[in-house]
NUMIDREN-379675 format. One record per residue: x, y, z of N, C-alpha, C, O, CB in turn. Coordinates in Angstrom, 1 decimal. Atoms other than C-alpha are relative to their C-alpha. Glycine has a CB too. Layout:
<rs>
<r><n_u>X</n_u><n_v>Y</n_v><n_w>Z</n_w><ca_u>X</ca_u><ca_v>Y</ca_v><ca_w>Z</ca_w><c_u>X</c_u><c_v>Y</c_v><c_w>Z</c_w><o_u>X</o_u><o_v>Y</o_v><o_w>Z</o_w><cb_u>X</cb_u><cb_v>Y</cb_v><cb_w>Z</cb_w></r>
...
</rs>
This chain:
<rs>
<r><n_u>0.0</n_u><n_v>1.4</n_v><n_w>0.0</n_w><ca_u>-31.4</ca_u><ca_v>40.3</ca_v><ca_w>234.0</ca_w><c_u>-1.3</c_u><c_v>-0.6</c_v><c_w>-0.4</c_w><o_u>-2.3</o_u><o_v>0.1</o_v><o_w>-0.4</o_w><cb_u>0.3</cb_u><cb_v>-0.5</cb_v><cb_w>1.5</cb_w></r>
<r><n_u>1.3</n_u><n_v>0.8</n_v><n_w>0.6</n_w><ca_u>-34.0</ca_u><ca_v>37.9</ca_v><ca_w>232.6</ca_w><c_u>-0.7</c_u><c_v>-0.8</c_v><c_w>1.2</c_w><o_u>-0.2</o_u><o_v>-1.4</o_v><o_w>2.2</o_w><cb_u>0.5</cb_u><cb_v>-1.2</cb_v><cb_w>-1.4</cb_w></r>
<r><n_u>0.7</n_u><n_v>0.6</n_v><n_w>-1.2</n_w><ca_u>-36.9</ca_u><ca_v>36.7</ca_v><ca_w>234.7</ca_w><c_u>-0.2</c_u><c_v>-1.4</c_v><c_w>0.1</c_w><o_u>-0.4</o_u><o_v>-2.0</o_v><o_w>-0.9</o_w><cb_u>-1.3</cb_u><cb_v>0.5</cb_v><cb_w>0.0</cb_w></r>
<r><n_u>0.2</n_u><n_v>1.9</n_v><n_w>-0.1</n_w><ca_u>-37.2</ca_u><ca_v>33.0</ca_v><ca_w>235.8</ca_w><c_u>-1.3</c_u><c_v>0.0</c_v><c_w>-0.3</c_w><o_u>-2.1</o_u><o_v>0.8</o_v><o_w>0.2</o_w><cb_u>0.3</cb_u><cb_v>-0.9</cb_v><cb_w>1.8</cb_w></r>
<r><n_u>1.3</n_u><n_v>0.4</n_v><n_w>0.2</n_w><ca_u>-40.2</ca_u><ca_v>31.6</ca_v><ca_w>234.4</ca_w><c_u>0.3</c_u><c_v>-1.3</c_v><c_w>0.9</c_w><o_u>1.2</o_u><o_v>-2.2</o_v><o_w>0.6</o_w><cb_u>-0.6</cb_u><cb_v>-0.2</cb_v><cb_w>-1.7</cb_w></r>
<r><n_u>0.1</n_u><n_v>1.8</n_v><n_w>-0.9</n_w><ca_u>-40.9</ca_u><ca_v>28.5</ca_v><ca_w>237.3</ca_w><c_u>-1.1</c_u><c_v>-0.6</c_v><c_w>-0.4</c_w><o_u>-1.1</o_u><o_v>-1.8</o_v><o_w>-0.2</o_w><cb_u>-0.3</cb_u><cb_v>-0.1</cb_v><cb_w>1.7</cb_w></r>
<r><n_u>1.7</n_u><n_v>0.4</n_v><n_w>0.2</n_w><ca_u>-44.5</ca_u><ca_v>28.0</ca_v><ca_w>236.1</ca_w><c_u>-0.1</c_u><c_v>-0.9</c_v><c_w>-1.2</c_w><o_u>-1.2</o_u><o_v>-1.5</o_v><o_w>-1.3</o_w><cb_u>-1.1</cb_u><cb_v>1.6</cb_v><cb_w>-0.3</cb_w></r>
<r><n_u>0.1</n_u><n_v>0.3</n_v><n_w>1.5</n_w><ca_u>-43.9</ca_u><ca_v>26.6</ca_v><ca_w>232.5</ca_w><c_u>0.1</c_u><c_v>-1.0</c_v><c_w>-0.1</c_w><o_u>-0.5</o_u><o_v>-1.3</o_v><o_w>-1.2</o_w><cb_u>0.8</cb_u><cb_v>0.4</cb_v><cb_w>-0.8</cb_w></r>
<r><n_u>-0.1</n_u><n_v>1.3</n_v><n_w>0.3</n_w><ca_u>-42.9</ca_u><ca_v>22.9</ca_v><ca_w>233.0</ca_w><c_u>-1.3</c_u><c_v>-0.9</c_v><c_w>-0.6</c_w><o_u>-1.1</o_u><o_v>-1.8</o_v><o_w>-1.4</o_w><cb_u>0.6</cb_u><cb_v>-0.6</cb_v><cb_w>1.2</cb_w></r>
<r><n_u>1.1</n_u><n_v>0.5</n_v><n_w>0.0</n_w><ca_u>-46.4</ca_u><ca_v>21.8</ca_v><ca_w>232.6</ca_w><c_u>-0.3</c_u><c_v>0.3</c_v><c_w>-1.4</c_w><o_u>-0.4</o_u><o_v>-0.5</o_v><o_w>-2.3</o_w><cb_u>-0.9</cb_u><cb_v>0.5</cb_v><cb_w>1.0</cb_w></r>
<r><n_u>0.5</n_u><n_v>-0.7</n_v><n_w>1.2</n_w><ca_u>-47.4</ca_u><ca_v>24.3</ca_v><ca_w>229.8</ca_w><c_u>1.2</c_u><c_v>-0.5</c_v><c_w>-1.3</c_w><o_u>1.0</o_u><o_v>-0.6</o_v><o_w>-2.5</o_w><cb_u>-0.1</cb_u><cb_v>1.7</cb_v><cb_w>0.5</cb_w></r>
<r><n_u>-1.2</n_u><n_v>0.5</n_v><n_w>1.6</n_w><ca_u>-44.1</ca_u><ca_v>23.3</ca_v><ca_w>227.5</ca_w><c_u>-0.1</c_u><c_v>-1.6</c_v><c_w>-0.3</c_w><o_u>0.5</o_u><o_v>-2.1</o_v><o_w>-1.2</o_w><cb_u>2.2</cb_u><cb_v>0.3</cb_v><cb_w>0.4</cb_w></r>
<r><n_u>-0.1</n_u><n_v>1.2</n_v><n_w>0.1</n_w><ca_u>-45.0</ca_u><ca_v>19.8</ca_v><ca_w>227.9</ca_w><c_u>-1.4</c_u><c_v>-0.8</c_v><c_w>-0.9</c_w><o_u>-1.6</o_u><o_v>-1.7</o_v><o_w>-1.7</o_w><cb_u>0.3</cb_u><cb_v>-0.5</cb_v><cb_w>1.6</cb_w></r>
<r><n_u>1.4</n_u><n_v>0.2</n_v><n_w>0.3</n_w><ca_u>-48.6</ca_u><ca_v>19.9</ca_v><ca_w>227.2</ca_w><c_u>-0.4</c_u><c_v>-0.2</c_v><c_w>-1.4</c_w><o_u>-1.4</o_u><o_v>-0.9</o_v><o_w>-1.4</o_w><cb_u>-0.7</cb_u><cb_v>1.0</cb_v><cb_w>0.5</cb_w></r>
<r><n_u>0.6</n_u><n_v>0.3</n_v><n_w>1.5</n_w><ca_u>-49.1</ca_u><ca_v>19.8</ca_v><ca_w>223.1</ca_w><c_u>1.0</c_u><c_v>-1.8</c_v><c_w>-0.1</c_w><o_u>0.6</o_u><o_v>-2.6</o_v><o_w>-0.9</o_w><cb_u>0.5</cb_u><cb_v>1.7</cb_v><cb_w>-1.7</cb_w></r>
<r><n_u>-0.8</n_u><n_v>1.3</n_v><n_w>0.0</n_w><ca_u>-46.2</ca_u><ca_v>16.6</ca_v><ca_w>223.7</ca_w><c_u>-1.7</c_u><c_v>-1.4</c_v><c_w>0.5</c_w><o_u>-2.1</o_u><o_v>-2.4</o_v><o_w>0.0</o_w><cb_u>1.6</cb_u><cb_v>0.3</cb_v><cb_w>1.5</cb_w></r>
<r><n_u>1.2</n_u><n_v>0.8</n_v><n_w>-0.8</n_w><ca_u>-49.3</ca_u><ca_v>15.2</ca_v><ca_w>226.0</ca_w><c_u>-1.0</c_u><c_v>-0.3</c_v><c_w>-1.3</c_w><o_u>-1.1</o_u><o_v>-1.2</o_v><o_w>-2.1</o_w><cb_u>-0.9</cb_u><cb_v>1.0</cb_v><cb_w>1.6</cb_w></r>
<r><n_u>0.6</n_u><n_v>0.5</n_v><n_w>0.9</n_w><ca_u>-51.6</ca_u><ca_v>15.6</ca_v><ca_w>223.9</ca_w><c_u>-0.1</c_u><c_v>-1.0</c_v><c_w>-1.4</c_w><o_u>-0.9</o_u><o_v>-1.8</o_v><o_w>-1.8</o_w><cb_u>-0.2</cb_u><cb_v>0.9</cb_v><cb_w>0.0</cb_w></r>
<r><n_u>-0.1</n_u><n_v>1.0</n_v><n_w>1.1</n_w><ca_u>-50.4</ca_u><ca_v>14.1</ca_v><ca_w>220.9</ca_w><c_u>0.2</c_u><c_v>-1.9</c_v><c_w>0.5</c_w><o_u>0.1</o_u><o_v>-2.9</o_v><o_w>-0.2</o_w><cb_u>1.5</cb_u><cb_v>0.7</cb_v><cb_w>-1.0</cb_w></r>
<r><n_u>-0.4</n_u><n_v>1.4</n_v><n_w>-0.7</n_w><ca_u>-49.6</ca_u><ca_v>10.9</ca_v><ca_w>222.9</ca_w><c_u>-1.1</c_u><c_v>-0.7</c_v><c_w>0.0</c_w><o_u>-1.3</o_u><o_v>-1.8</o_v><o_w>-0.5</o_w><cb_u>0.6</cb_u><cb_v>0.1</cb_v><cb_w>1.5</cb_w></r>
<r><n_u>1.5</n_u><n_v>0.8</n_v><n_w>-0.3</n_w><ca_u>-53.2</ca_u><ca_v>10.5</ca_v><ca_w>224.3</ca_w><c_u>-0.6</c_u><c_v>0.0</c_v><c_w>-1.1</c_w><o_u>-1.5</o_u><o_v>-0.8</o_v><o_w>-1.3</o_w><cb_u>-1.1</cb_u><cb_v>0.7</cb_v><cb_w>0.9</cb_w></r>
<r><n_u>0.9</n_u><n_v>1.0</n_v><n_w>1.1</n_w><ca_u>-54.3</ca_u><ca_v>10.8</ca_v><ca_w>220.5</ca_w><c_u>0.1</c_u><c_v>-1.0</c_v><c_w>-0.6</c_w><o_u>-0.6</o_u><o_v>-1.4</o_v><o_w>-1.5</o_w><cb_u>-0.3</cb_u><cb_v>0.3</cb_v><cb_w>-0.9</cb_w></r>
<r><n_u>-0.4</n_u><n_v>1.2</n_v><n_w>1.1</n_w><ca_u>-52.7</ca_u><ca_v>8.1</ca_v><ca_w>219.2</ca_w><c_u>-0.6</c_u><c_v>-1.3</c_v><c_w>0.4</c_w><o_u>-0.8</o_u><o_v>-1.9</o_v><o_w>1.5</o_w><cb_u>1.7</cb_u><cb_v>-0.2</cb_v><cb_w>0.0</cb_w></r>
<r><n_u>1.0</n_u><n_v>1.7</n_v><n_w>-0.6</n_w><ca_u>-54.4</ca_u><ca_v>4.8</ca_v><ca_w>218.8</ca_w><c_u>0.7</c_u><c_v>-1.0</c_v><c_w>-0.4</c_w><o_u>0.8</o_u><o_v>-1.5</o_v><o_w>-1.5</o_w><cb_u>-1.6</cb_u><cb_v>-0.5</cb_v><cb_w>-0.7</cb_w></r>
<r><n_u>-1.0</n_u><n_v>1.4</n_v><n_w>-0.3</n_w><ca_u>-52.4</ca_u><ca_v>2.1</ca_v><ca_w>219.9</ca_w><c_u>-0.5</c_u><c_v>-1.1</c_v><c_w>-0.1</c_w><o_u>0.1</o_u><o_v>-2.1</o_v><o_w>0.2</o_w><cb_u>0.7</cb_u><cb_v>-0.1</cb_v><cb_w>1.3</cb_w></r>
<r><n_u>0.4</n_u><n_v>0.8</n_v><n_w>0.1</n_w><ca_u>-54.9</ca_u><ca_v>0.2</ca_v><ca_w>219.2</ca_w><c_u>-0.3</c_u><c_v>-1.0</c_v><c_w>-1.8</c_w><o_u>-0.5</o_u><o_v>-2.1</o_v><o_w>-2.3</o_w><cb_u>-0.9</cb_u><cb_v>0.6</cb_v><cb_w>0.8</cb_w></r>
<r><n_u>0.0</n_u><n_v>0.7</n_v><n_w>1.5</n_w><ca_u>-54.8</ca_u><ca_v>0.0</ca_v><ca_w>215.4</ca_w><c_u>1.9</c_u><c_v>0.3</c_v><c_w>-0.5</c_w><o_u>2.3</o_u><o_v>0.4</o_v><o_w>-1.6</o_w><cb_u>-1.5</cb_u><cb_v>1.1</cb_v><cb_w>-1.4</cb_w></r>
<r><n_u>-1.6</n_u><n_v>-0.5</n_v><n_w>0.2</n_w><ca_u>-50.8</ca_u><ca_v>0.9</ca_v><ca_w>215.4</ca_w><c_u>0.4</c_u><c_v>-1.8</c_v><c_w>-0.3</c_w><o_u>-0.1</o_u><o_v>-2.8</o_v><o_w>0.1</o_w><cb_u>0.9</cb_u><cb_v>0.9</cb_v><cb_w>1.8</cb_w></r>
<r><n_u>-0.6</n_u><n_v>1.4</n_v><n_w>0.0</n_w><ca_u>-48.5</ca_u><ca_v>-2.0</ca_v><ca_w>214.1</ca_w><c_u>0.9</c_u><c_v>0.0</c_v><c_w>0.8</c_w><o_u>1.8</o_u><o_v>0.8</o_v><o_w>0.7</o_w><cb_u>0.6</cb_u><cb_v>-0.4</cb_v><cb_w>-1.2</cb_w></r>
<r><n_u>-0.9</n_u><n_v>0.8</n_v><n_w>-1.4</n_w><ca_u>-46.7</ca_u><ca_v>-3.4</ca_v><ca_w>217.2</ca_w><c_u>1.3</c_u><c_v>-0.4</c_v><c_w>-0.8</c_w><o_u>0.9</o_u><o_v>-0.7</o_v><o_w>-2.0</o_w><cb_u>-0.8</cb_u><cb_v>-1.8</cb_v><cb_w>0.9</cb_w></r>
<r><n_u>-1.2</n_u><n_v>0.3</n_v><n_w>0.7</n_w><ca_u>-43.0</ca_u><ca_v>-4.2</ca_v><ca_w>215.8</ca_w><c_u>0.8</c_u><c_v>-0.5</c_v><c_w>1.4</c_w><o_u>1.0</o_u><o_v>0.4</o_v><o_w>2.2</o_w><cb_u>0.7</cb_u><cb_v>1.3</cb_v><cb_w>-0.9</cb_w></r>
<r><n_u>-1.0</n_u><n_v>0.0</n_v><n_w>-0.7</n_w><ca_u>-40.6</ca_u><ca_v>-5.8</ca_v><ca_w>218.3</ca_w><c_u>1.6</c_u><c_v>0.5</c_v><c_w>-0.1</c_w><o_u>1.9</o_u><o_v>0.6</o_v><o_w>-1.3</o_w><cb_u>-0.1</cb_u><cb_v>-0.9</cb_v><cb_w>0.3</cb_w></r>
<r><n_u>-1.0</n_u><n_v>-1.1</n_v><n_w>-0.2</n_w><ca_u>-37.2</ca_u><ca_v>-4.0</ca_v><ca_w>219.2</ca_w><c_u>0.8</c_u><c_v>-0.9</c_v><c_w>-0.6</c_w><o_u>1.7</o_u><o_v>-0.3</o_v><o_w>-1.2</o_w><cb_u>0.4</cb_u><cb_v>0.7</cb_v><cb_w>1.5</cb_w></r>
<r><n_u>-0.9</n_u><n_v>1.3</n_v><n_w>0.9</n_w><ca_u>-35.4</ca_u><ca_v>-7.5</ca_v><ca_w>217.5</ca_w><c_u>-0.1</c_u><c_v>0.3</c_v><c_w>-1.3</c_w><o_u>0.8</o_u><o_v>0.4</o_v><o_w>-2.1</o_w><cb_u>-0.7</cb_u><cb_v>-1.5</cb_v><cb_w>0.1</cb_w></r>
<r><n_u>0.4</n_u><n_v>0.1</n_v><n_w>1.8</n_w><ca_u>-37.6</ca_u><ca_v>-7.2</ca_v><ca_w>214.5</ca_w><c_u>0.6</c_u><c_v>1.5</c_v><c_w>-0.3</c_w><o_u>1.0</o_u><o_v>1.5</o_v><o_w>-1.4</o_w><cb_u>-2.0</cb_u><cb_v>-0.4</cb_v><cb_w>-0.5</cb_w></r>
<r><n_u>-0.6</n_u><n_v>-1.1</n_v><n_w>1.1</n_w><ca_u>-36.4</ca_u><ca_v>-3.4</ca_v><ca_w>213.8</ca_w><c_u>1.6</c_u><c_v>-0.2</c_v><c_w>-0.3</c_w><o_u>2.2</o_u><o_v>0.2</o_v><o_w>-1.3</o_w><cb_u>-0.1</cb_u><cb_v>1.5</cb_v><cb_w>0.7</cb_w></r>
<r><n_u>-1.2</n_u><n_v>0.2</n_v><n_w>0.3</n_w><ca_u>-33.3</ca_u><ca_v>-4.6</ca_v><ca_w>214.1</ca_w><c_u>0.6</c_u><c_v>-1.1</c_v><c_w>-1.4</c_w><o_u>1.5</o_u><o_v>-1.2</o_v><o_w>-2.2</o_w><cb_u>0.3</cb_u><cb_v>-0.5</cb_v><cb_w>1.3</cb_w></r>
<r><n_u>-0.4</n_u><n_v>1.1</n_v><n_w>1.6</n_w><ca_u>-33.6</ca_u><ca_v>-7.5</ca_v><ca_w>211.6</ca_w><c_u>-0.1</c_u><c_v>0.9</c_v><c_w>-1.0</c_w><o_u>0.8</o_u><o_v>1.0</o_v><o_w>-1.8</o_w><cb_u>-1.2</cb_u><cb_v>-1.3</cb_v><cb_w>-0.4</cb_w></r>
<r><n_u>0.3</n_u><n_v>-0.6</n_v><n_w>1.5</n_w><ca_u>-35.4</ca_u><ca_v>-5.2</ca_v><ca_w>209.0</ca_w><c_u>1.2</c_u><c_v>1.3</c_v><c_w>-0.4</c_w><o_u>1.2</o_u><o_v>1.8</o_v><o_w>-1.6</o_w><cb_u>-1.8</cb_u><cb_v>0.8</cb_v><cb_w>0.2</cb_w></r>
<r><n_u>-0.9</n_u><n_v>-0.5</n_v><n_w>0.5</n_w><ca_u>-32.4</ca_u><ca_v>-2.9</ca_v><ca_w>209.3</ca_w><c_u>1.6</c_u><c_v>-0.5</c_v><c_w>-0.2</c_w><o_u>2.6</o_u><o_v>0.1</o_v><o_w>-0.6</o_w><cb_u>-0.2</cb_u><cb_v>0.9</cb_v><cb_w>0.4</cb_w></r>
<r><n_u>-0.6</n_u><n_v>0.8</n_v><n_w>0.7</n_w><ca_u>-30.0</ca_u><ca_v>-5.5</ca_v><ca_w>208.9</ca_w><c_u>0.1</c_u><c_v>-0.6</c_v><c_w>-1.2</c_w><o_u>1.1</o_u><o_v>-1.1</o_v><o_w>-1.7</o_w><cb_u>0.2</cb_u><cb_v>-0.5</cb_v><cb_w>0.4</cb_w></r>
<r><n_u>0.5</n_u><n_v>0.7</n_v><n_w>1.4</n_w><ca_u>-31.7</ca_u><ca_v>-6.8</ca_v><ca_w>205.9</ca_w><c_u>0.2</c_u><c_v>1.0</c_v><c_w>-0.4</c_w><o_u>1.3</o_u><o_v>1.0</o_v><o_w>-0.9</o_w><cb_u>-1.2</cb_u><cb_v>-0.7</cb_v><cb_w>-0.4</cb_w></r>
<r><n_u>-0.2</n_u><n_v>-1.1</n_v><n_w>1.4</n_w><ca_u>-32.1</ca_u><ca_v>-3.2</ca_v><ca_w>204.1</ca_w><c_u>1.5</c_u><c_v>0.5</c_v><c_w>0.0</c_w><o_u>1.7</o_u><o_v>1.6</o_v><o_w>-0.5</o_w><cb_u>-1.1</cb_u><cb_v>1.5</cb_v><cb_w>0.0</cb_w></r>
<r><n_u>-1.6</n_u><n_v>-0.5</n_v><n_w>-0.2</n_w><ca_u>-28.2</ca_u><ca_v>-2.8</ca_v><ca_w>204.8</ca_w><c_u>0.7</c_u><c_v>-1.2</c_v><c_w>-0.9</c_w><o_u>1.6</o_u><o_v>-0.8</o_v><o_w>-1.6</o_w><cb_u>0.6</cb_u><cb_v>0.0</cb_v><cb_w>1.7</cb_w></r>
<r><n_u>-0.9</n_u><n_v>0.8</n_v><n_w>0.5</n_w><ca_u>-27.0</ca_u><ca_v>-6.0</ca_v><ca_w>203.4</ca_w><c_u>-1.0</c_u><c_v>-0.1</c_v><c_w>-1.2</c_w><o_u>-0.6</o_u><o_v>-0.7</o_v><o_w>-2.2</o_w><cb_u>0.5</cb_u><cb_v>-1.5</cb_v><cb_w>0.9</cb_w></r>
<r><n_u>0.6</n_u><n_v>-0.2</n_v><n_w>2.0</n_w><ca_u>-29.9</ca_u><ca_v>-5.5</ca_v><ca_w>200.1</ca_w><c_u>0.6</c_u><c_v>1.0</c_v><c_w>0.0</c_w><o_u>-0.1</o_u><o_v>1.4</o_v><o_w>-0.9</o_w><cb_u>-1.8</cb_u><cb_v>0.1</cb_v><cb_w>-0.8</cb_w></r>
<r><n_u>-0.3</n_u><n_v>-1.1</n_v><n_w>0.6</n_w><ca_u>-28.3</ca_u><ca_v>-2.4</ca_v><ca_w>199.8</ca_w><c_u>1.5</c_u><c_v>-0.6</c_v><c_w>-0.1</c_w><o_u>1.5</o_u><o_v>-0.7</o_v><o_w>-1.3</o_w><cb_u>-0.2</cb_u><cb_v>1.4</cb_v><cb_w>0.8</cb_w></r>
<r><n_u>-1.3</n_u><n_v>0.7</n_v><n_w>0.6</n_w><ca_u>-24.8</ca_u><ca_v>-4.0</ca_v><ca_w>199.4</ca_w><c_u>-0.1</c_u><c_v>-0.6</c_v><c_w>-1.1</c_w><o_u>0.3</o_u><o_v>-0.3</o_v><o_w>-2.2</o_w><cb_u>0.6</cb_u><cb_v>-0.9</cb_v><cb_w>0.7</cb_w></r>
<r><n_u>0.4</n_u><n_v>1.2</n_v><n_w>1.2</n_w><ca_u>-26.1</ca_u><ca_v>-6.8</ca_v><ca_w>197.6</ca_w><c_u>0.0</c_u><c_v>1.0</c_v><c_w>-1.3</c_w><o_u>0.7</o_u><o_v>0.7</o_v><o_w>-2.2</o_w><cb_u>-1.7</cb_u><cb_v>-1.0</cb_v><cb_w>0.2</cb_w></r>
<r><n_u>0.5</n_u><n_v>-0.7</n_v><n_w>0.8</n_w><ca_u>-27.5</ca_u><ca_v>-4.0</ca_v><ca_w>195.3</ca_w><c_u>1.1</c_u><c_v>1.0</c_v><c_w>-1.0</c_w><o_u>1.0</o_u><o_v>1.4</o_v><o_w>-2.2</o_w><cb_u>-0.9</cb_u><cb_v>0.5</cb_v><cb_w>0.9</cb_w></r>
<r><n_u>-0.7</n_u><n_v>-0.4</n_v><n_w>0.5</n_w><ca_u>-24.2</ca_u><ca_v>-2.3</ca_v><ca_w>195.0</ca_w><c_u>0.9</c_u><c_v>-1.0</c_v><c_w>-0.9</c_w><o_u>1.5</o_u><o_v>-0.6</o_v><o_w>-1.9</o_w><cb_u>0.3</cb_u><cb_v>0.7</cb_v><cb_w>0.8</cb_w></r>
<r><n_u>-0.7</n_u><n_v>0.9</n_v><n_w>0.2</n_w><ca_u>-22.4</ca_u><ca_v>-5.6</ca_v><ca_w>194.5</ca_w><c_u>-0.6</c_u><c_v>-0.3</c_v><c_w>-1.7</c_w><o_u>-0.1</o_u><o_v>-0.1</o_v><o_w>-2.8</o_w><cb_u>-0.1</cb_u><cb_v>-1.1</cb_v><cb_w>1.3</cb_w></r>
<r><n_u>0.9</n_u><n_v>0.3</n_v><n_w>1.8</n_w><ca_u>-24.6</ca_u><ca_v>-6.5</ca_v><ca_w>191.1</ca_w><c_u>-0.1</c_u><c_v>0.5</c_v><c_w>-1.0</c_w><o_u>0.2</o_u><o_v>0.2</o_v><o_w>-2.2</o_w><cb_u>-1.3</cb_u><cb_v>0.0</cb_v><cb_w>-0.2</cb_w></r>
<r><n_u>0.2</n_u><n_v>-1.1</n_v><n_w>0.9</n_w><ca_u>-25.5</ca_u><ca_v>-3.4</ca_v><ca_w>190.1</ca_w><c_u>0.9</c_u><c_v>1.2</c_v><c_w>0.1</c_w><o_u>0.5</o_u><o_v>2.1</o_v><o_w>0.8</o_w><cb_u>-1.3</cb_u><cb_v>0.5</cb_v><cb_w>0.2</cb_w></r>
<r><n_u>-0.7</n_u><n_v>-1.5</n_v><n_w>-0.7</n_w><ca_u>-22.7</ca_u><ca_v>-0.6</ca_v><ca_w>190.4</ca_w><c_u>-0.1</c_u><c_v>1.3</c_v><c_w>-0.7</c_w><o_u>0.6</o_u><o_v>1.4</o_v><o_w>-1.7</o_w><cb_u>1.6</cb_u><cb_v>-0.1</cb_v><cb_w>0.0</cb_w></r>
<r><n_u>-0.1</n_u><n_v>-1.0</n_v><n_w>0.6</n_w><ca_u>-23.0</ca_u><ca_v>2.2</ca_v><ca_w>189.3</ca_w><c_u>0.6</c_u><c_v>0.9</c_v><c_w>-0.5</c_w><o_u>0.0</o_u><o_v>1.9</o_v><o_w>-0.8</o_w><cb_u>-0.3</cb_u><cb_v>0.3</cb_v><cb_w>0.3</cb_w></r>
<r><n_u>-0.5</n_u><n_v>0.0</n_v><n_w>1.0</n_w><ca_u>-20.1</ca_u><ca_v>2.9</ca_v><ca_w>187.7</ca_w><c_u>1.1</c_u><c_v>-0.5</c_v><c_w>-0.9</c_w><o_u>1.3</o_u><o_v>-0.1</o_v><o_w>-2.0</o_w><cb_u>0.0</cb_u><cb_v>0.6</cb_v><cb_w>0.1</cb_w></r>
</rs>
């Protein structure tokens, strides 16, 4: 049978941690959860538009 590792939650989580605390949220662009939503309603309907004009074949 295979041994229970109990000890590991910490250690499998830890390079996740780290990358978190390097990030600088301080020069990061802030986007609200609306605005991603707009900017992928817009590149969905220019991508129509785009088929609509231009078709390709």
């Amino acid at each position: 049978m295979a041994k229970k590792n109990e000890g590991g939650g910490f250690s499998q989580s830890a390079g996740l941690m780290r990358y978190f605390d390097s990030e600088d949220t301080d020069k990061a662009i802030k986007i609200s959860p609306r605005g991603v939503v707009i900017a992928a309603v817009a590149i969905v309907v220019g991508v129509l538009l785009l088929q609509v004009f231009f078709p390709m074949n």
